[in-house]
Each structure stands twice: as C-alpha cells, then as structure tokens.
N, CA, C and O atoms as a DFTB+ gen file, in Angstrom:
424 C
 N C O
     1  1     -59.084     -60.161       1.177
     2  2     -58.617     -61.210       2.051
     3  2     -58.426     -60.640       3.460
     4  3     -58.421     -59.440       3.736
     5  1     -58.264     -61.697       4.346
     6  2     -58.549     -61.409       5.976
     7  2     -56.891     -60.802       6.113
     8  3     -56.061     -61.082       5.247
     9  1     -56.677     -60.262       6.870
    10  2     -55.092     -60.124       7.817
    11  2     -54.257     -61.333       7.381
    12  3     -54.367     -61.995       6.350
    13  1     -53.191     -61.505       8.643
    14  2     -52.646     -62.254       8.304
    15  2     -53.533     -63.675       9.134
    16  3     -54.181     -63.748      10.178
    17  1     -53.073     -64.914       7.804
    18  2     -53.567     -66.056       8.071
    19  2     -52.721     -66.930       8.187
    20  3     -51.722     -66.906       7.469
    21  1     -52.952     -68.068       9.269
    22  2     -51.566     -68.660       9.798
    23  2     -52.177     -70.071      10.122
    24  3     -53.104     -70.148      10.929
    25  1     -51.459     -71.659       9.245
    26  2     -51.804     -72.747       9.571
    27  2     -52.490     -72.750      10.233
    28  3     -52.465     -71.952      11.170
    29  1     -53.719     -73.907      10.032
    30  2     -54.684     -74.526      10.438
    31  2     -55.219     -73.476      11.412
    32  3     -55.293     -73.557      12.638
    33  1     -55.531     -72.601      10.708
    34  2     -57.017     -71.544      11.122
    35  2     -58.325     -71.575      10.680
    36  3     -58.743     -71.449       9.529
    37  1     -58.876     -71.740      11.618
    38  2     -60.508     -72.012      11.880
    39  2     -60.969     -70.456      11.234
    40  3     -60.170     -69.528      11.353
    41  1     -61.887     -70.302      10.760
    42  2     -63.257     -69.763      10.195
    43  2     -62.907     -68.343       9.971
    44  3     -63.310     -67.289      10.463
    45  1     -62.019     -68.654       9.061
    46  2     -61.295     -67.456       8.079
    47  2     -61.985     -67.285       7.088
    48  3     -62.187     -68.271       6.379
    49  1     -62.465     -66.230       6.779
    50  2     -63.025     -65.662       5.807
    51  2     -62.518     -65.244       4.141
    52  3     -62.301     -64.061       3.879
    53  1     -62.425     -65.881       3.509
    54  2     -61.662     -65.757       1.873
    55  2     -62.995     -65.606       1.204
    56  3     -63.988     -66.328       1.294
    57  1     -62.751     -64.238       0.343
    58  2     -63.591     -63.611      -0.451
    59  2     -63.033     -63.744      -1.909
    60  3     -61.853     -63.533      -2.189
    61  1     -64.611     -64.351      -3.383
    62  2     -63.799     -63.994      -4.270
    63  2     -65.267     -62.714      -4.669
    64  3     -66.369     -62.629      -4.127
    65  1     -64.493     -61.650      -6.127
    66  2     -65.719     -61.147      -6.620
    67  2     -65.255     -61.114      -7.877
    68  3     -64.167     -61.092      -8.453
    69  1     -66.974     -61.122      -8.263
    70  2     -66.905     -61.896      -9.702
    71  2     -66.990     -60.381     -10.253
    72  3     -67.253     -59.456      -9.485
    73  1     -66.805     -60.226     -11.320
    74  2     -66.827     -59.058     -12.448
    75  2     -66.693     -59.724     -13.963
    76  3     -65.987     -60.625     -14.417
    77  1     -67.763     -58.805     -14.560
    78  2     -67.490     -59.016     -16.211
    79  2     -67.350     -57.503     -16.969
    80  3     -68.200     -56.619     -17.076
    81  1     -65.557     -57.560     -17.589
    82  2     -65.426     -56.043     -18.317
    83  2     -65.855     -55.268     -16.803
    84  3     -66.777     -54.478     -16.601
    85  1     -64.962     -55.735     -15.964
    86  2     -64.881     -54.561     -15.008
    87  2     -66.199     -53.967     -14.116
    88  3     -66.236     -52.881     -13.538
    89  1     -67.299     -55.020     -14.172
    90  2     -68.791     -54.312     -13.754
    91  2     -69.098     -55.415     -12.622
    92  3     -68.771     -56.572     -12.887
    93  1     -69.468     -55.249     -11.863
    94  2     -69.761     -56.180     -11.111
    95  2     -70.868     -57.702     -11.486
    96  3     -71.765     -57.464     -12.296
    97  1     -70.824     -58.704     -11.106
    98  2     -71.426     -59.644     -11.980
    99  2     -72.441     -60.088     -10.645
   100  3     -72.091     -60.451      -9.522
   101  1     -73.588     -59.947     -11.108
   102  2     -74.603     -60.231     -10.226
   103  2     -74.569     -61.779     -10.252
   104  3     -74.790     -62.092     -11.422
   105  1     -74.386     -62.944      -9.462
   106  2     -74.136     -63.918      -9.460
   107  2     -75.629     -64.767      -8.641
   108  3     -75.954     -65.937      -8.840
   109  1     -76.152     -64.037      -7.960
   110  2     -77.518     -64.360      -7.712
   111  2     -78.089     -65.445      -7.959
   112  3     -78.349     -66.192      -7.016
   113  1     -78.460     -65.841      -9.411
   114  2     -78.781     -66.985      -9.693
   115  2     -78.001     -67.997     -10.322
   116  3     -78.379     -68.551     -11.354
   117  1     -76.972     -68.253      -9.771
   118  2     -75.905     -69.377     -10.158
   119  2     -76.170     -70.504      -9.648
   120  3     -76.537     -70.448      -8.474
   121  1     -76.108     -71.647     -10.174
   122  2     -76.379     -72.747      -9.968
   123  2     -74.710     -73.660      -9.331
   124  3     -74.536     -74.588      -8.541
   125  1     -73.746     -72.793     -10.175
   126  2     -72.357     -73.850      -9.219
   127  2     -71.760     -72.317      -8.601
   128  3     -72.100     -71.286      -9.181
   129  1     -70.959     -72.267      -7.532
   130  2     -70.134     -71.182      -6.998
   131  2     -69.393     -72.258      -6.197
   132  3     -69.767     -72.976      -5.269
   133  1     -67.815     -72.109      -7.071
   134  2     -66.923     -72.919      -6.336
   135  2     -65.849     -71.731      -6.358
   136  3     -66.031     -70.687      -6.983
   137  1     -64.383     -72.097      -5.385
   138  2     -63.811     -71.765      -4.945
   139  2     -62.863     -72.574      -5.358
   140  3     -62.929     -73.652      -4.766
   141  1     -61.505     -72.475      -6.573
   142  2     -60.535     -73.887      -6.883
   143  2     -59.413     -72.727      -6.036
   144  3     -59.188     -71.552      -6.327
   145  1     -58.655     -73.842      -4.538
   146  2     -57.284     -73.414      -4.219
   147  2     -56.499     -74.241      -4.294
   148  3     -56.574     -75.396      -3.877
   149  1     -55.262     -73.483      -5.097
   150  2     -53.975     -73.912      -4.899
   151  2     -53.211     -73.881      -4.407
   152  3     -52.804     -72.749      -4.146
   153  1     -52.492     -74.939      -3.945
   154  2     -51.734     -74.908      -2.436
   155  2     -50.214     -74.851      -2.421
   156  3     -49.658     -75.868      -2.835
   157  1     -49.577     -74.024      -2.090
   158  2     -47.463     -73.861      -2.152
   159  2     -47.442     -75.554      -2.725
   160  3     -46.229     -75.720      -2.594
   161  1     -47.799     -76.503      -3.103
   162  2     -47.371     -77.283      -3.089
   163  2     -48.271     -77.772      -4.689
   164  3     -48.484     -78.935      -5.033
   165  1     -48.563     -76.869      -5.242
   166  2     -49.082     -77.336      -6.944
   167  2     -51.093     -78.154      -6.518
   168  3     -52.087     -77.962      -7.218
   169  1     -51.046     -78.745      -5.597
   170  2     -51.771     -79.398      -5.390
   171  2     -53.058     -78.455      -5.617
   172  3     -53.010     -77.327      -5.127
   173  1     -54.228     -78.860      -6.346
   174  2     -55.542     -77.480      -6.334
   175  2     -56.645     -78.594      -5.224
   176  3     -56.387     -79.779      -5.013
   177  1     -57.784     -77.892      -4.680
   178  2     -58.416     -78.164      -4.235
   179  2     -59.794     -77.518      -4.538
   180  3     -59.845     -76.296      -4.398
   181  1     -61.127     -78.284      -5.008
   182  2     -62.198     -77.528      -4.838
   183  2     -63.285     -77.254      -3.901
   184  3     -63.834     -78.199      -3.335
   185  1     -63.659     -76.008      -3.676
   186  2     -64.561     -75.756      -1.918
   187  2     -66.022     -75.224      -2.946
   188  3     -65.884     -74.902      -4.126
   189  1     -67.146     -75.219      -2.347
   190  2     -68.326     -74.863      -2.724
   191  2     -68.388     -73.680      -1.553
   192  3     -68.435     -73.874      -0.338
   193  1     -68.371     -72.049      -2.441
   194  2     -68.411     -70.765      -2.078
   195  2     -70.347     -70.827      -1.567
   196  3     -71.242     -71.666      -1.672
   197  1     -70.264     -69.836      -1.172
   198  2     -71.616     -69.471      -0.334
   199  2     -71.548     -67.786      -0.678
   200  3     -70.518     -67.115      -0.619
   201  1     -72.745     -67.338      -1.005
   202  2     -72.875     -65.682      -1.401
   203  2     -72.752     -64.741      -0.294
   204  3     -73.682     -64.678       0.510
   205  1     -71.609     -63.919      -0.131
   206  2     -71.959     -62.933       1.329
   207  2     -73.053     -62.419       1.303
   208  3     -73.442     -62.432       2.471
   209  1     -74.087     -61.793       0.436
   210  2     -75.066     -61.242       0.618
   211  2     -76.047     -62.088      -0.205
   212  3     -76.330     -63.246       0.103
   213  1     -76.593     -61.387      -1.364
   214  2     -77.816     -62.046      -1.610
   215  2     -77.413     -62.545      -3.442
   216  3     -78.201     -62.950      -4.296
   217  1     -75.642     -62.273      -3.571
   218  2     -75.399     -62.384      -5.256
   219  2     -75.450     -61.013      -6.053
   220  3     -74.984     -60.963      -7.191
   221  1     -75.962     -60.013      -5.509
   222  2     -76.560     -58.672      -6.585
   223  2     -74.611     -57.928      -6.598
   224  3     -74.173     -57.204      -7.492
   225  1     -74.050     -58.260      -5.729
   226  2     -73.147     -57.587      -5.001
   227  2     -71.245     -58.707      -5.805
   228  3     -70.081     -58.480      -5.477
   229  1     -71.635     -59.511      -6.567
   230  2     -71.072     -60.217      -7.316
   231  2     -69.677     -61.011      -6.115
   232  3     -68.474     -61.206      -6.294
   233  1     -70.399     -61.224      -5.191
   234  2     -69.241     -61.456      -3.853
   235  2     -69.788     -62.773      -3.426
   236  3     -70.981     -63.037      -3.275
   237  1     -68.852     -63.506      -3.264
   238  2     -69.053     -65.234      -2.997
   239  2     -67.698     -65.711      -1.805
   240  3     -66.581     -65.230      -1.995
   241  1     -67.885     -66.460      -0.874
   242  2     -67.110     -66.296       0.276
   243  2     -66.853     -68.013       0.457
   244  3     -67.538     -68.875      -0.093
   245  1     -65.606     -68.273       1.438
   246  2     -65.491     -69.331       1.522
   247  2     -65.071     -69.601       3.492
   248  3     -63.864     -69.418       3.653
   249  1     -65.441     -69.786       4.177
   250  2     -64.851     -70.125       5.349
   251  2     -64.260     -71.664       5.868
   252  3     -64.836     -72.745       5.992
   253  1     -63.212     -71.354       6.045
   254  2     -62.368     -72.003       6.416
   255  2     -63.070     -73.256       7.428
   256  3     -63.933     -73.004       8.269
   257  1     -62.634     -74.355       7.219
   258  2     -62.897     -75.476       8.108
   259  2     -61.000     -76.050       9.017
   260  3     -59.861     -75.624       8.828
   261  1     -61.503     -77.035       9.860
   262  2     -60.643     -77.906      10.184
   263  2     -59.935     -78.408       9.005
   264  3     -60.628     -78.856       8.092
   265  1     -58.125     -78.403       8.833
   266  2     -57.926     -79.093       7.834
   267  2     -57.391     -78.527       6.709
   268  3     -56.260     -78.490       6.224
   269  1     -58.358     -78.139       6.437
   270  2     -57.948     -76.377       5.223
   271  2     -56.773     -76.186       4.601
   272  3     -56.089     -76.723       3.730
   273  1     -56.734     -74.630       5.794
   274  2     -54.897     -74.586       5.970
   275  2     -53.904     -75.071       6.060
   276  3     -53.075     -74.374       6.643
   277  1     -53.405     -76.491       5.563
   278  2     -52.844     -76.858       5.746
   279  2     -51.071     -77.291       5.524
   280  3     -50.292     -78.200       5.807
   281  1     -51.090     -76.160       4.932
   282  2     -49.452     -76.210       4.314
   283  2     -49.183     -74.788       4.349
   284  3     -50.193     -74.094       4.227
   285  1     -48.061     -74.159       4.486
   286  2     -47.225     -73.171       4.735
   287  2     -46.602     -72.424       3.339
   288  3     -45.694     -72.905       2.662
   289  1     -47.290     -71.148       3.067
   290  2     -46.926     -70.411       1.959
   291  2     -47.789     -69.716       1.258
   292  3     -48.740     -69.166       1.812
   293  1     -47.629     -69.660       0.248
   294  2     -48.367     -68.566      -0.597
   295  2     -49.324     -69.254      -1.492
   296  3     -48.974     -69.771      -2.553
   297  1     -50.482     -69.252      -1.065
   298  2     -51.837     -69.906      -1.446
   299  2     -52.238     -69.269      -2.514
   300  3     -51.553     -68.259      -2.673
   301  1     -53.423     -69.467      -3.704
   302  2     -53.974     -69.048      -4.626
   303  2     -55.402     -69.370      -4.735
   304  3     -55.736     -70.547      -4.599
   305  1     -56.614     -68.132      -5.049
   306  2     -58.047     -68.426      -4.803
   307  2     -58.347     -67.791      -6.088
   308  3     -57.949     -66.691      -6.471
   309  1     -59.191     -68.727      -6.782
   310  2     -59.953     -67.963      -8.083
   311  2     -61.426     -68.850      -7.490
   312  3     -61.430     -69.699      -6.599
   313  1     -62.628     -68.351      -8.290
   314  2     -64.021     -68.385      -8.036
   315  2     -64.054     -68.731      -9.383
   316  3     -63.358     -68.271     -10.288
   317  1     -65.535     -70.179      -9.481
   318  2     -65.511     -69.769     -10.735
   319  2     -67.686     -69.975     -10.562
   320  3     -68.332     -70.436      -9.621
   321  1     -67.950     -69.663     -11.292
   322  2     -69.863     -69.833     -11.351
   323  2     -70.164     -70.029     -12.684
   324  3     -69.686     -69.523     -13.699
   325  1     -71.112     -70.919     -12.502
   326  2     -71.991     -70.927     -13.630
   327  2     -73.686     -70.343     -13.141
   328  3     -74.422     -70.428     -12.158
   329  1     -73.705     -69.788     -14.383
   330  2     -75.238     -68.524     -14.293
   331  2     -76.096     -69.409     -15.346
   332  3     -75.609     -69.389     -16.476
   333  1     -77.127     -70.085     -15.222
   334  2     -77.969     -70.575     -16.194
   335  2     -79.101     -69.656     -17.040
   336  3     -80.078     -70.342     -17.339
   337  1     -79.172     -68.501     -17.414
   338  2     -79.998     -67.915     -17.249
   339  2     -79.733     -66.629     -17.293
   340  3     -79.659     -66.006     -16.234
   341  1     -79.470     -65.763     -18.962
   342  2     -80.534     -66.507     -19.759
   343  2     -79.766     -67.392     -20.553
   344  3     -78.542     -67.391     -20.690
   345  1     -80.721     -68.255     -21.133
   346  2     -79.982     -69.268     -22.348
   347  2     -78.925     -68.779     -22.669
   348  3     -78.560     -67.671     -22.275
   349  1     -78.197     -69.590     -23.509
   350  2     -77.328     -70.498     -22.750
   351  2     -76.407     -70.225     -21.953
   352  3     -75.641     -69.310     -22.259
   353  1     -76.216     -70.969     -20.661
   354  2     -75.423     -70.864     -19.407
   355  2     -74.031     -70.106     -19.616
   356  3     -73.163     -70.463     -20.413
   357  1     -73.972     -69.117     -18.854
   358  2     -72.384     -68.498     -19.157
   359  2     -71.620     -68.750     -17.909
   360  3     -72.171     -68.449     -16.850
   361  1     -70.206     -69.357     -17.880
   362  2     -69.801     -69.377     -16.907
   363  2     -68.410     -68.410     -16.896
   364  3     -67.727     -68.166     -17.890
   365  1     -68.111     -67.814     -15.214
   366  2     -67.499     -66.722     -15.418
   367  2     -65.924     -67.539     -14.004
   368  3     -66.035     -68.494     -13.235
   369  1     -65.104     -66.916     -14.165
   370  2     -64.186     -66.779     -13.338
   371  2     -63.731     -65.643     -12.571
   372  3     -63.998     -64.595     -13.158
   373  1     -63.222     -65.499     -11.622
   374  2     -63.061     -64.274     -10.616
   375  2     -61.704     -64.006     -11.075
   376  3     -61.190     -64.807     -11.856
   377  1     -60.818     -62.589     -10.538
   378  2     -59.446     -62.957     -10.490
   379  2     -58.594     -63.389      -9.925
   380  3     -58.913     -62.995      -8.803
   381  1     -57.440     -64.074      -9.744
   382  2     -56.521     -64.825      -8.703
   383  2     -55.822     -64.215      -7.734
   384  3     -54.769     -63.579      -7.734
   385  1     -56.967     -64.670      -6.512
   386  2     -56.280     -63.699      -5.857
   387  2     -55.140     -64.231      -4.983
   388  3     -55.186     -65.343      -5.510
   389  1     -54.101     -64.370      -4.036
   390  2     -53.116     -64.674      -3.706
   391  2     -53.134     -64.180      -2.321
   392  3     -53.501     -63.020      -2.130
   393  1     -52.641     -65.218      -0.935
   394  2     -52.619     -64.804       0.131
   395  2     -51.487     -65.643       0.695
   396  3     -50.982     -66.528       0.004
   397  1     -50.967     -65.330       2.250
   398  2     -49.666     -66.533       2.382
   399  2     -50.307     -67.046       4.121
   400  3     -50.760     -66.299       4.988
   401  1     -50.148     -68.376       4.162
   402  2     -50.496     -69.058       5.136
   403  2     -49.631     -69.174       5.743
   404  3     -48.758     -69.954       5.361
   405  1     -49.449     -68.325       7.184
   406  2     -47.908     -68.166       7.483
   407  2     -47.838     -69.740       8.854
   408  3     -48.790     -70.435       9.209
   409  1     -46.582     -69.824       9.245
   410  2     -46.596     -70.893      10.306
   411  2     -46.584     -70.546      11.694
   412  3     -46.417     -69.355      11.957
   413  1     -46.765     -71.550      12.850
   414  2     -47.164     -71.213      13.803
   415  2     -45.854     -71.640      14.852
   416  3     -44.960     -72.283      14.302
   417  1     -45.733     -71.429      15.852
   418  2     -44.966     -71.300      16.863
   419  2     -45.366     -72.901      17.484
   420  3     -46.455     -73.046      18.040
   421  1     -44.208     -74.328      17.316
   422  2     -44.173     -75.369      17.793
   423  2     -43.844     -75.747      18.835
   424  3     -43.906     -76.947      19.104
C-alpha cells in the first residue's frame, strides 16, 4: 500500500497479490480481477483491478477515482480472480490487506 492516504484522494495506487501455498499465482489469464473494499462503515464495495504488469508477477492494482475515498478510517482490500484454465475454473483470493484513510484539514 501507498503512504499515508487521506479522504477523497485522486489516483492512489492499492495493490493486491495473489499467491497459492505461498508461491506467487500467475493471474495472467483471468477472466474476473476484482478488488471487494470495505469501508469503517461495514459497507463493501466492488472495483474491477487491472494487472500492474503482464499477470506472471501475481499483482493486480486498483487506482483510485473521484469518490472512492470516501469515509474516514481503517479500510479493508482483498482481490479475488477467477483463472479459467485449465478446466475447471479455479478461483483464488488475495490476503486482507488493511490501510487507514486519514481526514483532511476543513
């Protein structure tokens, strides 16, 4: 995760990485890569992750829009993908990772 991140910040970078038994999970050819966050406030939200590199590297990223950030506290990011391939589709989850959206000066 980036430094510190503070309400309604623009084009923050939140990383998840996938691993299976501790090895990195080549995610490459996944057909879903989402991003479910939960917000200080119970509420979850789902974002569609984008691969920092090319997937071999099991790293899937999410940047921040307008809006986002929008509540004050200690946020929660898990990844989850589905891999079609080979038969039948395995889908994997990242671990939870945890960051705090601090507030801004009114």
């Amino acid at each position: 995760m980036p430094g510190t991140i503070h309400k309604n910040d623009i084009g923050t970078e939140l990383v998840c990485e996938f691993k299976d038994d501790d090895e990195v999970l080549d995610i490459s050819a996944a057909t879903t890569i989402q991003g479910k966050f939960k917000k200080p406030t119970g509420e979850v939200i789902v974002k569609t992750l984008d691969l920092v590199t090319d997937g071999s590297d099991g790293l899937a990223k999410y940047v921040t829009v307008s809006n986002d950030l929008d509540v004050v506290g200690r946020w929660k990011l898990q990844g989850f993908v589905v891999i079609p391939t080979p038969s039948p589709s395995r889908q994997f989850h990242s671990t939870i990772a945890e960051f705090v959206v601090h507030d801004n000066v009114n």
